[in-house]
N, C-alpha and C positions, 0 to 999 in steps of 0.2 A: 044478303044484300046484293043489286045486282049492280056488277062493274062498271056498267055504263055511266050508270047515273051517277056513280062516286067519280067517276074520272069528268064527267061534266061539273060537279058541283067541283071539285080541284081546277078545273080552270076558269071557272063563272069567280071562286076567289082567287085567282091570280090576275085576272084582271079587274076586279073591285081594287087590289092592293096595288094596281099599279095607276088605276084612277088619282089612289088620294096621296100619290108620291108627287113630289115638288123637283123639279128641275130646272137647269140654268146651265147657261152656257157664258165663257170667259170670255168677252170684247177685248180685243186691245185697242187704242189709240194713240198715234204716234205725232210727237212734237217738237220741236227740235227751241233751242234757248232763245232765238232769234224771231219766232213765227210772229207773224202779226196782230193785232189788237183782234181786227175781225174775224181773221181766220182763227184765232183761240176762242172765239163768241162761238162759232160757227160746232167748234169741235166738242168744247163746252152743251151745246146745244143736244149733240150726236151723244155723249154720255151724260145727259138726262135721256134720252128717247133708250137708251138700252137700259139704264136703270130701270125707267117705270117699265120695262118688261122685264124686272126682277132677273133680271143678268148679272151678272160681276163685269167689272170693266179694270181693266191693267191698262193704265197710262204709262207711257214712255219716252223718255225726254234723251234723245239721241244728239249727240257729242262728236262733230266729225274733227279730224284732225288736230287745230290748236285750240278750236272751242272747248275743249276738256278743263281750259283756266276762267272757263264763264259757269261753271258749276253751282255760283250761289245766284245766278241769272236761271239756272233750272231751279232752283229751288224756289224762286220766287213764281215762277211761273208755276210749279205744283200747287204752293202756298193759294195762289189767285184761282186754279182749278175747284180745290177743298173750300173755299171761301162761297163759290160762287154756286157749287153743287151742295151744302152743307144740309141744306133743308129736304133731300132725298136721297142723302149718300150717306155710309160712315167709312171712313178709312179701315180699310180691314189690313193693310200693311203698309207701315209709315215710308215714306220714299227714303231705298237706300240706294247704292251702288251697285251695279251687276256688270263690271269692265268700263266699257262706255259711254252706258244705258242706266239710268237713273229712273230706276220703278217705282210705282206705288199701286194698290189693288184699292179699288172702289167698291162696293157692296151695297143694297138697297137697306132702308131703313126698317 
């Protein structure tokens, strides 16, 4: 058999296999407990447009100083994220605590 053609047909399938491979990369978006009505439409907006390019999106709801006792003010704000994305997202990690930083990962449907 000649080597040529075997080390051609070896990378003519490495690249077929890498054709039918699925990739995604990890958005974050950051919010703080206090942000406004529209500017959460706004952000809300930004993790539907990375969904539907089947991305993952990490929202995160940042906590400066005494805001850390508005905690169920972030959760409310995730809760209205989830609500509003529900129809092209699934929570692939329920919002927990990470120090200051209250996460959650978004995932396409």
């Amino acid at each position: 058999m000649d080597y040529g053609r075997y080390r051609y047909e070896q990378t003519k399938k490495k690249q077929e296999a890498k054709k039918k491979q699925s990739s995604f990369q990890l958005k974050e978006i950051k919010v703080r407990p206090k942000t406004g009505e529209h500017d959460l439409q706004v952000k809300i907006g930004h993790i539907k447009k990375f969904i539907d390019k089947k991305d993952k999106v990490k929202v995160s709801v940042i906590f400066r100083g005494r805001e850390i006792t508005l905690s169920e003010l972030g959760m409310a704000v995730l809760q209205k994220i989830i609500e509003e994305t529900e129809e092209v997202a699934l929570v692939e990690q329920s919002p927990k605590f990470e120090g200051r930083i209250l996460v959650m990962v978004l995932s396409p449907k």
